[in-house]
C-alpha positions as CSV (number, residue, x, y, z in Angstrom):
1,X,-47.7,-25.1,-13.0
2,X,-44.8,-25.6,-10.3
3,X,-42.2,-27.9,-9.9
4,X,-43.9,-30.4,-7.4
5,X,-41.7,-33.1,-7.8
6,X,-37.8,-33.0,-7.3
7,X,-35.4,-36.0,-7.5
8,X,-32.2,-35.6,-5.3
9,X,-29.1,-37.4,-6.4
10,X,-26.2,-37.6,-4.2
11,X,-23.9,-40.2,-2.3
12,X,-23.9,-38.3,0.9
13,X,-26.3,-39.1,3.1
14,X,-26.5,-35.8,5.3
15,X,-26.2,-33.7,2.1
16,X,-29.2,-35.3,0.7
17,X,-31.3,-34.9,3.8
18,X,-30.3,-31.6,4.1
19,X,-31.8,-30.7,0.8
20,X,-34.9,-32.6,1.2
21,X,-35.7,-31.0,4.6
22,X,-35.1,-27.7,2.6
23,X,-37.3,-28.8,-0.4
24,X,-40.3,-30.0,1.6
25,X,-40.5,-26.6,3.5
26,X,-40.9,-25.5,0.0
27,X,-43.6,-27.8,0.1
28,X,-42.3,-30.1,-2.7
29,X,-42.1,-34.2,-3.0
30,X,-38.6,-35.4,-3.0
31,X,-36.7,-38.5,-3.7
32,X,-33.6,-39.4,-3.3
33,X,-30.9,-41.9,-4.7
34,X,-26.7,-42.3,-3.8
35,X,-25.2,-42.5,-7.2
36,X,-26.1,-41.7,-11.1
37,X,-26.6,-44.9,-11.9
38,X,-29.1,-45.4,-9.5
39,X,-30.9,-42.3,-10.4
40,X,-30.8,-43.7,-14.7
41,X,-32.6,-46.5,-13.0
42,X,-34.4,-44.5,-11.2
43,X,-35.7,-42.1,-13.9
44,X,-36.7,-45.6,-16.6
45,X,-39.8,-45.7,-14.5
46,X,-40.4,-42.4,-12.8
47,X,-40.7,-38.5,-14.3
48,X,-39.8,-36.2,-11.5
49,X,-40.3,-32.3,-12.4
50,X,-37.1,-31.3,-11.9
51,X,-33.0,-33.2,-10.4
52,X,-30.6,-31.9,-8.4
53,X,-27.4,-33.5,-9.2
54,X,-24.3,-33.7,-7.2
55,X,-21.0,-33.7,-9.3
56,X,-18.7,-35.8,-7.5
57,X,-19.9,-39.8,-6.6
58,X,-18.2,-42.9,-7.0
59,X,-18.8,-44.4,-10.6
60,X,-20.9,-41.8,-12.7
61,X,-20.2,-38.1,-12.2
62,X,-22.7,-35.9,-12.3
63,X,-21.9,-33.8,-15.4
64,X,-21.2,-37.1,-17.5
65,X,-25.0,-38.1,-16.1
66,X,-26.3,-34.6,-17.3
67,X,-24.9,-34.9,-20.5
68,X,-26.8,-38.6,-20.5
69,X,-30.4,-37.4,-19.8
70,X,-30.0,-34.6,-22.2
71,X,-29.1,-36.8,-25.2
72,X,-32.8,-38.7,-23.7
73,X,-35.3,-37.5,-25.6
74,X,-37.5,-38.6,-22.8
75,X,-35.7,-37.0,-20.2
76,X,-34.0,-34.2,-22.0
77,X,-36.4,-31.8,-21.1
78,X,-36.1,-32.1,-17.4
79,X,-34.5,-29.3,-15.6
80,X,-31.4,-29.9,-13.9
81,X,-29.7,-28.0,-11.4
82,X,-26.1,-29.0,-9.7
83,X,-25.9,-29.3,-6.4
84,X,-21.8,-29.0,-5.4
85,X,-19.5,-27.4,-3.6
86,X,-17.7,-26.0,-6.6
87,X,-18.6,-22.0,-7.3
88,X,-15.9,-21.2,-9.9
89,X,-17.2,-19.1,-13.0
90,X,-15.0,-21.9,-15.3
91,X,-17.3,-24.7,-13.7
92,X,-20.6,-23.2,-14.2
93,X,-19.9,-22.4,-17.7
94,X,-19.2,-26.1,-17.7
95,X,-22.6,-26.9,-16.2
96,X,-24.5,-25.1,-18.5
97,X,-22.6,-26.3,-21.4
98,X,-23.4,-29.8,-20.6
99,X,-27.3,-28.8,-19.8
100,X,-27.7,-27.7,-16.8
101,X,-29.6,-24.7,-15.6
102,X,-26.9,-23.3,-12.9
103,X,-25.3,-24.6,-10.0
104,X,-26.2,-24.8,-6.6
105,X,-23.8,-24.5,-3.8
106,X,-23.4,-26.2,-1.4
107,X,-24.5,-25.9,1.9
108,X,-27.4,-24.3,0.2
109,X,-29.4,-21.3,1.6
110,X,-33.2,-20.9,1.3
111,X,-32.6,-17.4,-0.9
112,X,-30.2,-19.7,-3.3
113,X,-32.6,-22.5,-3.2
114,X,-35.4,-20.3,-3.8
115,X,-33.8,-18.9,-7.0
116,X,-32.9,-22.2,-8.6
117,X,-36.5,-23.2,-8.0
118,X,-37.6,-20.0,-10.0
119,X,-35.7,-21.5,-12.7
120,X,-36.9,-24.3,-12.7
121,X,-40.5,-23.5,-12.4
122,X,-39.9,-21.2,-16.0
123,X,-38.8,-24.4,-17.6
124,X,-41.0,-26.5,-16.1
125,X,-43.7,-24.5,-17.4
126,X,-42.5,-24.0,-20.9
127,X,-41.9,-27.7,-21.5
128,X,-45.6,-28.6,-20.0
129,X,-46.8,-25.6,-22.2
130,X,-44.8,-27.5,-25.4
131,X,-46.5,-30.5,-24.3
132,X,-49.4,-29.8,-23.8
133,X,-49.7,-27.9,-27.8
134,X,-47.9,-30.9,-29.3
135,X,-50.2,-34.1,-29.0
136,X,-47.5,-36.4,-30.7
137,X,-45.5,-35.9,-28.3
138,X,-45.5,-39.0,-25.9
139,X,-47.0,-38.0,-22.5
140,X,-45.2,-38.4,-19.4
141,X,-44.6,-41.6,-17.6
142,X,-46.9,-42.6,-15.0
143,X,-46.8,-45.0,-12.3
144,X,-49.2,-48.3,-13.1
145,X,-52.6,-47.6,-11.2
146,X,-52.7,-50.5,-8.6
147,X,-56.4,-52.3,-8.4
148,X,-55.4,-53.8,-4.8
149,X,-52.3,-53.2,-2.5
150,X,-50.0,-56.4,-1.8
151,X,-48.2,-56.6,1.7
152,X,-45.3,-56.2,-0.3
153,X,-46.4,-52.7,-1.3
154,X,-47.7,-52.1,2.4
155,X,-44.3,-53.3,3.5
156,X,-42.5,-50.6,1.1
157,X,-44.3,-47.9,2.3
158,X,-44.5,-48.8,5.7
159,X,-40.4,-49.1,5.2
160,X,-40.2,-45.9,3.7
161,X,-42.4,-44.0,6.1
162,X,-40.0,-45.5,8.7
163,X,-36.9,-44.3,6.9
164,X,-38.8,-40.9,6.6
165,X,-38.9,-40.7,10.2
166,X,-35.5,-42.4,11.1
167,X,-34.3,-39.7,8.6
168,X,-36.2,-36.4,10.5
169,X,-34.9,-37.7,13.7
170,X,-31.1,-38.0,12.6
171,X,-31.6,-34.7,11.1
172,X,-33.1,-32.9,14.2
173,X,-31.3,-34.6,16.9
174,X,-28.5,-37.1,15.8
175,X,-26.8,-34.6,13.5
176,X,-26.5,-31.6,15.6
177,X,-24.6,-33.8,18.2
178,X,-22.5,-35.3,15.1
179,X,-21.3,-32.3,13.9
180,X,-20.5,-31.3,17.1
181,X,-18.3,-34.3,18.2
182,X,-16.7,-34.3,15.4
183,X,-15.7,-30.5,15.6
184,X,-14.5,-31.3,18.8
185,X,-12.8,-34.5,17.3
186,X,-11.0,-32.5,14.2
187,X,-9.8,-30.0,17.0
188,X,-8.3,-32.7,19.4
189,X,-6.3,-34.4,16.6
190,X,-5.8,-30.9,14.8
191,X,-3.5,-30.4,18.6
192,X,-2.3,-33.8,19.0
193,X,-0.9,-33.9,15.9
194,X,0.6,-30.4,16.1
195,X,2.3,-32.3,19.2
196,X,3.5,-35.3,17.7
197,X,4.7,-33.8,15.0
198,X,6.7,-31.4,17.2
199,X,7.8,-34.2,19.6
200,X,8.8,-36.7,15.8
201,X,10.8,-33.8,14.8
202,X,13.0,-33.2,17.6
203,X,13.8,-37.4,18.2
204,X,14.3,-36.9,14.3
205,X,16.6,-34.2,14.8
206,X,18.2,-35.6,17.7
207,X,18.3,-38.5,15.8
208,X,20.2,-37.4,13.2
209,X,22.9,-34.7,15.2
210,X,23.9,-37.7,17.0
211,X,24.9,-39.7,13.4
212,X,26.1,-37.2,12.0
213,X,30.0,-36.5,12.1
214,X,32.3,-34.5,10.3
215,X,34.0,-35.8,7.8
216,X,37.1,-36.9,7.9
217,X,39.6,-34.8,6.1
218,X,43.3,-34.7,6.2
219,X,45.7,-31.4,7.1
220,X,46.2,-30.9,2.7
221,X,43.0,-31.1,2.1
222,X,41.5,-29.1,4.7
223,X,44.0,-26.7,3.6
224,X,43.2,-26.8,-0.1
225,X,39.4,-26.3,1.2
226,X,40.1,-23.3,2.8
227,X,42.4,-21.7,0.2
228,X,39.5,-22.3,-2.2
229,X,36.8,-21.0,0.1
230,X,39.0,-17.6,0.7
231,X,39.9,-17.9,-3.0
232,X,36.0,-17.6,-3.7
233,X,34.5,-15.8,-1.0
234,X,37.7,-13.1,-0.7
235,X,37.7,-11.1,-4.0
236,X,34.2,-10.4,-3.3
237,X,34.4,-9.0,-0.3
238,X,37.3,-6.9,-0.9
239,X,36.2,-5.4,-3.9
240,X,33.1,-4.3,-1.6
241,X,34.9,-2.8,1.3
242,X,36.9,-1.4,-1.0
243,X,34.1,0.1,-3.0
244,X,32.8,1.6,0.8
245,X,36.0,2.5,1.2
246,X,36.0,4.8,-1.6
247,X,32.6,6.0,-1.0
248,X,33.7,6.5,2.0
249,X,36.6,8.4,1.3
250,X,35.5,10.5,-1.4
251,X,32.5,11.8,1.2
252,X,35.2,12.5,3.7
253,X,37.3,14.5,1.1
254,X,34.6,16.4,-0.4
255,X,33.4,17.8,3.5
256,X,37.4,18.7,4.4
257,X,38.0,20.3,0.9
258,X,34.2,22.3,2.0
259,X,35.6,23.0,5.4
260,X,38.9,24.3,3.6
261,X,37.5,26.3,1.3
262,X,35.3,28.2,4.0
263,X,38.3,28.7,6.1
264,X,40.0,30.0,3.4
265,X,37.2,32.2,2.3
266,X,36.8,33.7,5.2
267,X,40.5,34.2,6.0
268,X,40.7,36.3,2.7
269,X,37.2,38.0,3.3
270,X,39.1,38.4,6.8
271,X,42.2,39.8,5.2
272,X,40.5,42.3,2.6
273,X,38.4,44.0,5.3
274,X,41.4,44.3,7.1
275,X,43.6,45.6,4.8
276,X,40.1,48.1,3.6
277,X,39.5,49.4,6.9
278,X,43.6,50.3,7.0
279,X,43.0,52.3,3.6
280,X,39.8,54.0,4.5
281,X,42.0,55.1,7.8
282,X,44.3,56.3,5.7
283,X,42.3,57.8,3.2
284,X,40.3,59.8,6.4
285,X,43.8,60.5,7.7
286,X,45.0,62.5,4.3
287,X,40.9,64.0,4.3
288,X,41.0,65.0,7.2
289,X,44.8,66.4,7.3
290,X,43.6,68.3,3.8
291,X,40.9,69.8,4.9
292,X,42.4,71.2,8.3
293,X,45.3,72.6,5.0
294,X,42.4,74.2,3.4
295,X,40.8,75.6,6.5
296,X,44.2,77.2,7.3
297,X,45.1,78.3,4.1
298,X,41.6,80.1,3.7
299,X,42.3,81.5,7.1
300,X,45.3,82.7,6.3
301,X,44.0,83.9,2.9
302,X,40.8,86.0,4.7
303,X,43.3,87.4,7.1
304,X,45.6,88.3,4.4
305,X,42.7,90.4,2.9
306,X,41.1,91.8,5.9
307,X,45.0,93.0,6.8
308,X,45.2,94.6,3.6
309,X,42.1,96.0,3.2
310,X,42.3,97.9,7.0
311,X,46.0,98.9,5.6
312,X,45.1,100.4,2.5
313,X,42.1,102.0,4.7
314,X,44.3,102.9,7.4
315,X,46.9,104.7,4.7
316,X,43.6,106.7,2.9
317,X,43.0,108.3,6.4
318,X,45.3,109.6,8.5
319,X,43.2,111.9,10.5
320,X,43.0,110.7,14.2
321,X,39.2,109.7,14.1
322,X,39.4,108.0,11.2
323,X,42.3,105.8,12.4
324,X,40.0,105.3,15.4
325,X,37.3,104.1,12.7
326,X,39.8,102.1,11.3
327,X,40.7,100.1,14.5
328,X,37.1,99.3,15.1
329,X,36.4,98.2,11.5
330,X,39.4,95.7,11.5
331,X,37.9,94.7,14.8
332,X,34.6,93.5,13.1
333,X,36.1,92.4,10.2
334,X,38.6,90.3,12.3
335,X,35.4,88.8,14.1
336,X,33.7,88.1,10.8
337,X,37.0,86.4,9.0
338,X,37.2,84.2,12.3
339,X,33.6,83.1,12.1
340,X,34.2,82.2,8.4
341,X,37.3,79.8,9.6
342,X,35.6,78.4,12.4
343,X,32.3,77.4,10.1
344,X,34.5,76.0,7.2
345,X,37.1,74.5,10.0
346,X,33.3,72.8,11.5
347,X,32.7,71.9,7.9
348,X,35.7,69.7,7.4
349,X,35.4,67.9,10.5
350,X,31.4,67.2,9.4
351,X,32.6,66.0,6.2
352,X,35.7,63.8,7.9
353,X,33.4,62.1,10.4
354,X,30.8,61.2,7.7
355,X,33.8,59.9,5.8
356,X,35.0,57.5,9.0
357,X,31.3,56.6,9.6
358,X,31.0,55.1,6.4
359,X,34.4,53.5,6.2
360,X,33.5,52.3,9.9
361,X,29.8,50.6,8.6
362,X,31.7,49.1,5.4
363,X,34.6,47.2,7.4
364,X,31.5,46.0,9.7
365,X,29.5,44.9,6.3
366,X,32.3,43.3,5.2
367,X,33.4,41.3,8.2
C-alpha cells in the first residue's frame, strides 16, 4: 500500500506550497505546519504516512525533531525524509544517523521527489506489513468519527478550503510576479549599491587625503631616517648588482676568451698552411731539379754507351761500307737513346706535377 498521506513541516510559506503542489500531482493528501513544535502537536492527534522535514526553523530544528519522533514508539516508525537546501555527503550521513531516510533538496524536482517517495512507499509497506502480523501492536490513530457536523467544523473546512484556494492562486499567479520583482529588486540594489559604495569610498578617500599630513620631522631626524633606510635597503641591492655584475662579466669574458681563441686558432692553422705550402714548394723544387739531374745524367750515360759502342764498331771495321753501316747505325741508335731521354725526361715532369697537385689540394684542405 502507498504513502497517501504526507505531512509537510516548514516555516516558509512558498517552500511548503511548492511541495504540496508537487505532492498532490502525485496525487497524495498533504498537510502542512511552520515549525517542529507545531508539527509534535500536530502528530498527538494525527498519523500521516510519511514527513517531510525542513532542517532550519526558528525554535526546534529539524534533525533534533527527527531524533524526537524516532525515540516515539508511536511515531518511530514513520518515514521521514529532509527537505533542505543542504546536499553535503557529511549532512546526509547526519540525517540518516538521526533516522531519516535521505535528504531532499531543495528546490525539489519531480525525478528527486519521485525517488524519495519510492522510499518511502518500501517503508511504508514494511511497517503496515509488521503491523498488520503483530496484533499487540496498538493500531494507528484515527480521527473520532463525528455523528453530526457543528458550524464550527463547517467553518474549519470552509476556512481551509478557502486557504486551499487562496494558496493555488498565490502559487499560480501571485508568486511568479513575486519572484520576478524581486529579481528585478536584488538587481537594482545589487547596482546601487555597487554605486554608493564607489561614490562612500572616494568622499572616504578624499576624506582622509585631505587630513592627512606628513609628519613633522626635524633636518636630524630626517637625516637619521634616511641613513637608516640606505643603511637597510643599500647592502642589498649592491650585493645584487654586484652579483649581475659578475654574471655578467664572467659571460662577457668567457665569449672574448672564445673569440680569442678562434682567432688564434685560425692564425696558427693560417700560419702552418703557410709555412706547409712553402715546404711542399720547396720539396717540388729539389723533385723536380732531381729528376731533370737524373734525366740528364741517364742521357748523358745512354749517349756515353751508344758513343762507345759505334766506336768500338767503327774500330772492328774499317772497310768503307762498313764505316757507312756504321754511320747509319749510330744514326738509329742516336734516335732511340733520344726517345729514351725524352720518355724518362716526360716521366719526371708526370711525377713533379702529381707532386705539386697534391701539395696544391693539401694547402687548400688545410686553409
Amino acid at each position: 500500500m502507498p504513502v497517501r498521506h504526507v505531512l509537510v513541516v516548514d516555516d516558509s510559506k512558498s517552500a511548503r506550497l511548492m511541495l504540496r503542489k508537487m505532492l498532490q500531482g502525485f496525487g497524495l493528501t498533504v498537510d502542512t505546519v511552520d515549525s517542529a513544535e507545531e508539527a509534535l502537536d500536530y502528530l498527538r492527534t494525527q498519523r500521516p504516512d510519511a514527513i517531510f522535514m525542513d532542517h532550519t526553523m526558528p525554535g526546534l530544528d529539524g534533525l533534533t525533531a527527527v531524533r524526537q519522533l524516532k525515540s516515539e514508539p508511536v511515531t518511530a516508525m514513520i518515514p521521514i525524509t529532509m527537505y533542505s537546501s543542504k546536499d553535503e555527503p557529511s549532512y546526509q550521513g547526519e540525517a540518516q544517523q538521526a533516522g531519516a531516510l535521505g535528504v531532499l533538496v531543495k528546490p525539489a524536482t519531480p525525478g528527486a521527489l519521485g525517488a524519495a517517495l519510492e522510499k518511502m512507499n518500501a517503508v511504508f509497506d514494511t511497517v503496515a506489513a509488521r503491523i498488520a502480523g503483530s496484533p499487540s501492536h496498538p493500531a494507528p490513530l484515527q480521527a473520532p468519527a463525528a455523528e453530526g457536523v457543528s458550524s464550527e467544523e463547517i467553518g474549519k473546512i470552509a476556512l481551509e478550503k478557502a486557504e486551499l484556494v487562496v494558496y493555488d492562486a498565490i502559487e499560480s499567479q501571485v508568486l511568479p510576479l513575486l519572484n520576478d520583482v524581486i529579481a528585478k529588486l536584488r538587481r537594482e540594489m545589487e547596482s546601487g549599491q555597487e554605486e554608493i559604495c564607489g561614490r562612500v569610498a572616494a568622499q572616504i578617500f578624499e576624506a582622509r587625503s585631505a587630513q592627512w599630513q606628513p609628519p613633522s620631522l626635524s633636518s636630524d631626524d630626517s637625516h637619521a631616517i634616511v641613513e637608516a633606510t640606505v643603511r637597510a635597503q643599500l647592502p642589498p641591492l649592491l650585493e645584487e648588482r654586484l652579483k649581475l655584475f659578475q654574471q655578467e662579466g664572467q659571460a662577457e669574458i668567457e665569449r672574448q676568451a672564445k673569440e680569442v681563441a678562434s682567432q688564434v686558432c685560425q692564425y696558427q692553422l693560417d700560419e702552418l698552411s703557410d709555412r706547409l705550402g712553402r715546404q711542399l714548394n720547396s720539396r717540388l723544387a729539389e723533385t723536380t731539379q732531381h729528376a731533370g739531374e737524373i734525366a740528364r745524367e741517364a742521357a748523358l750515360q745512354t749517349a756515353r754507351e751508344t758513343a762507345l759502342q759505334v766506336i768500338a764498331e767503327t774500330a772492328s771495321n774499317t772497310n768503307a761500307a762498313n764505316q757507312i753501316a756504321t754511320e747509319q747505325a749510330f744514326r738509329q741508335l742516336w734516335v732511340v737513346a733520344k726517345k729514351d731521354i725524352q720518355r724518362r725526361i716526360d716521366l719526371a715532369a708526370g711525377w713533379a706535377a702529381v707532386i705539386g697537385i697534391a701539395a696544391a689540394v693539401l694547402t687548400y684542405v688545410l686553409r
